[in-house]
C-alpha positions in Angstrom: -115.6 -31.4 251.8 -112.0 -31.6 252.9 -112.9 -33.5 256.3 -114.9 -35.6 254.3 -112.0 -36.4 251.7 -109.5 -36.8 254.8 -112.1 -39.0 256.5 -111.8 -40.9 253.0 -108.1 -41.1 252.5 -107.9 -42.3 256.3 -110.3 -45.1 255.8 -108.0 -46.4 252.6 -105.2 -46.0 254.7 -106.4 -47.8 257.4 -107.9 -50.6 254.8 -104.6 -51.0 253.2 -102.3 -51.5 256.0 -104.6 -54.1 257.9 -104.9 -56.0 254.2 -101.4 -55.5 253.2 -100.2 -57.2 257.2 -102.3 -59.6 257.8 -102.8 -61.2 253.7 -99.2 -60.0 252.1 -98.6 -56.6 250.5 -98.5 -58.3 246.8 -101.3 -60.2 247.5 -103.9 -57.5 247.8 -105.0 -55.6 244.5 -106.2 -51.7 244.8 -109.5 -53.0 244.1 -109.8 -54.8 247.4 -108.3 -52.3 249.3 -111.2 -50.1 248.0 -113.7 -52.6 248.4 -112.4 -53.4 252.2 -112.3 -49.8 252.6 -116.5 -49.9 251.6 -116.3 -47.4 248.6 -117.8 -47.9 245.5 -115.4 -46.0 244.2 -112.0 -48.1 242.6 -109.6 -45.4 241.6 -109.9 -44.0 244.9 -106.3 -44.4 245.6 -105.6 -42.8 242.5 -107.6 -39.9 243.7 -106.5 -39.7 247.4 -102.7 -40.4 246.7 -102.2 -40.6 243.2 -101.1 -44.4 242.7 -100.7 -47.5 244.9 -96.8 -46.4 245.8 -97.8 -42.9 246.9 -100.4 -44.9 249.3 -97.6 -47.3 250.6 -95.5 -44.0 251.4 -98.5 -42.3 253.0 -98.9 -45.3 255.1 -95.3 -45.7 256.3 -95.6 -42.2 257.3 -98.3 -42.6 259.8 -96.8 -41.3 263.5 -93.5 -40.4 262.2 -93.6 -36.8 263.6 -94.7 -38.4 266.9 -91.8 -40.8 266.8 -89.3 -38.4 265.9 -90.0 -36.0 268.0 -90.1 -38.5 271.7 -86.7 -39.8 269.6 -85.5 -35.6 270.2 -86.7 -35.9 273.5 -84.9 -38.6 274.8 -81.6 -37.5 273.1 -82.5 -34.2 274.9 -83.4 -36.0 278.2 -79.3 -38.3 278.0 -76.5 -37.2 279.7 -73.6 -35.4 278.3 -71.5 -38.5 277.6 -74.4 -41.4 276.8 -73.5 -44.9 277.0 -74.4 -46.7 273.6 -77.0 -48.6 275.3 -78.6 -45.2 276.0 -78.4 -43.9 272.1 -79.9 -47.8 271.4 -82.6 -47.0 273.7 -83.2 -43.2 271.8 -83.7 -45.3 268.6 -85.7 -47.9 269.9 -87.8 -46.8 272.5 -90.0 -44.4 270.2 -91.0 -46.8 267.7 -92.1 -49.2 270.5 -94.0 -46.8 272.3 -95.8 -46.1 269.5 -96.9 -49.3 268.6 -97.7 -49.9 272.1 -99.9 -46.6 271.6 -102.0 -48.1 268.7 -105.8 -49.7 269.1 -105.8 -53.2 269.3 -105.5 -55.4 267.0 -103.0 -53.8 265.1 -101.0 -53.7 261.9 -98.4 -51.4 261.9 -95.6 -53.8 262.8 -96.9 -56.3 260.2 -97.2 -53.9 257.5 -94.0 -52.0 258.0 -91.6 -55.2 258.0 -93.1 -56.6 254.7 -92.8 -52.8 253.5 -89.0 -52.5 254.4 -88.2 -54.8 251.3 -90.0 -53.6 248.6 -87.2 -51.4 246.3 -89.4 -48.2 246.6 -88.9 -48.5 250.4 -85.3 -50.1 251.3 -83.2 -47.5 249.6 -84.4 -44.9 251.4 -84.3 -47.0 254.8 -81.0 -47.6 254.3 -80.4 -43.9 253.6 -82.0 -43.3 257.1 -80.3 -46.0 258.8 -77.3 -44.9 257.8 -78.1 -41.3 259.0 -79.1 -42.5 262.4 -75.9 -44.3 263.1 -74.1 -41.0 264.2 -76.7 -39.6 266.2 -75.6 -36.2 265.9 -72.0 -37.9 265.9 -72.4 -39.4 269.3 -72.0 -43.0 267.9 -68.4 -41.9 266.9 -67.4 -41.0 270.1 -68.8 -44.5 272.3 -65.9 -46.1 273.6 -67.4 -49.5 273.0 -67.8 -49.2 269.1 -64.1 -47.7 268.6 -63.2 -51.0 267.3 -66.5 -51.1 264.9 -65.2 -49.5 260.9 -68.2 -47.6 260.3 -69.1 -49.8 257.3 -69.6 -52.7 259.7 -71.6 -50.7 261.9 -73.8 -49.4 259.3 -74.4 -53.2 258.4 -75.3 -54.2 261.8 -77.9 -51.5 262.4 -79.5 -52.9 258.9 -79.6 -56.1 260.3 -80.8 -55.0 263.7 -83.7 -52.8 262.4 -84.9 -56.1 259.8 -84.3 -58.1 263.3 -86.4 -55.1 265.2 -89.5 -55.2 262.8 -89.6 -59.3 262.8 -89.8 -59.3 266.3 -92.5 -56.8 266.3 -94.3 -58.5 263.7 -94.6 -61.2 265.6 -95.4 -59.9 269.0 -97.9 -57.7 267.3 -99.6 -60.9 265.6 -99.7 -62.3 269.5 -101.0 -59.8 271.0 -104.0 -59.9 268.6 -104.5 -63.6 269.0 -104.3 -63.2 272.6 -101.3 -65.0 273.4 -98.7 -63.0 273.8 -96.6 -63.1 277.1 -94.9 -59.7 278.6 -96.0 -56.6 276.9 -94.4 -53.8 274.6 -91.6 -52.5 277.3 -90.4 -55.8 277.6 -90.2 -56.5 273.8 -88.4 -53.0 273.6 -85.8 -53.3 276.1 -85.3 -57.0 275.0 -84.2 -55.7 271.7 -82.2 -52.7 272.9 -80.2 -55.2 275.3 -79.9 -57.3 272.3 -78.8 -54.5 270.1 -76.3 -53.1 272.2 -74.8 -56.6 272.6 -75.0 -56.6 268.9 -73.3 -53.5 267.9 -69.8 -53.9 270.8 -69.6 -56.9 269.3 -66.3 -58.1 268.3 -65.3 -58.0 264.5 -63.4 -60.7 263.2 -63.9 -59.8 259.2 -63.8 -56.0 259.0 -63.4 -56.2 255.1 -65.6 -59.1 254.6 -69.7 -59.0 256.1 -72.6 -59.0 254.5 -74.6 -55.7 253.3 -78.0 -57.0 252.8 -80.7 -56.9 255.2 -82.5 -60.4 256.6 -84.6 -61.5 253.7 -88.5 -61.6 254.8 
């Protein structure tokens, strides 16, 4: 019984997520989710998760151990004094790999930037944003980001993970229409180059940038 219930719950999932990317997260009702996911059953999201925002959570959790813990390998793997392209590279390089990991066609880069701004979902991305801007404290101590006030660092990392989940979007949409150019390592290190670039930068209003992250 509990394989077959986990068997259920993954079908839903993986229902949900290719719905939710490919039609629009408020555009899908539970209904279709169930119907796509071929059970007769309608409240069985209420019964696998307990509503429609505990599946949405379930969903964004899919592979996080995985990426976390390549993330604590690569950190593990850097020398003693990494530059801050390294660290960019730590946070980065996971999440790509992952995706690059998944069958195709795939949905998780879709499904995860339309997720990032629904209110459940952005407060606690920021919250982890915010947490992975020290790295253990080794983002204070890069020489290039001495002249980044934290407040405008935490910005730009909002802005570069809304910038990071576009781009995948998009790349992942190519790759399942066939046309994309380059693959998944390229994309990655395009946007950790990028990033880096992104984060020296200079700062010309330390008192006065904006807080939100790129609208959808």
């Amino acid at each position: 019984m509990a394989q077959h219930g986990d068997r259920a719950r993954e079908t839903l999932l993986d229902a949900a997520e290719e719905l939710f990317a490919e039609h629009g997260i408020d555009a899908v009702s539970n209904r279709r989710i169930t119907e796509h996911a071929g059970t007769a059953n309608h409240s069985a999201i209420k019964y696998h998760f307990g509503g429609r925002d505990e599946m949405i959570q379930a969903l964004l959790a899919r592979g996080r151990e995985q990426i976390t813990a390549r993330r604590e390998q690569i950190l593990g793997e850097l020398p003693d004094q990494p530059s801050l392209h390294d660290l960019v590279g730590a946070g980065v390089r996971p999440w790509i790999e992952y995706l690059d990991s998944l069958p195709v066609p795939g949905h998780r880069a879709r499904f995860t930037y339309q997720a990032m701004f629904l209110p459940s979902v952005e407060e606690p991305l920021r919250v982890g944003i915010e947490r992975s801007v020290q790295f253990d404290g080794q983002m204070g101590a890069i020489p290039e980001l001495a002249h980044v006030p934290e407040p405008v660092l935490t910005a730009r990392m909002r802005l570069i993970a809304s910038l990071t989940l576009r781009l995948c979007a998009s790349y992942e949409t190519d790759v399942e229409a066939g046309t994309a150019s380059g693959s998944w390592t390229a994309v990655g290190y395009f946007i950790i180059d990028a990033a880096t670039g992104m984060l020296s930068a200079p700062v010309t209003h330390p008192d006065q940038f904006p807080t939100a992250v790129v609208a959808p």
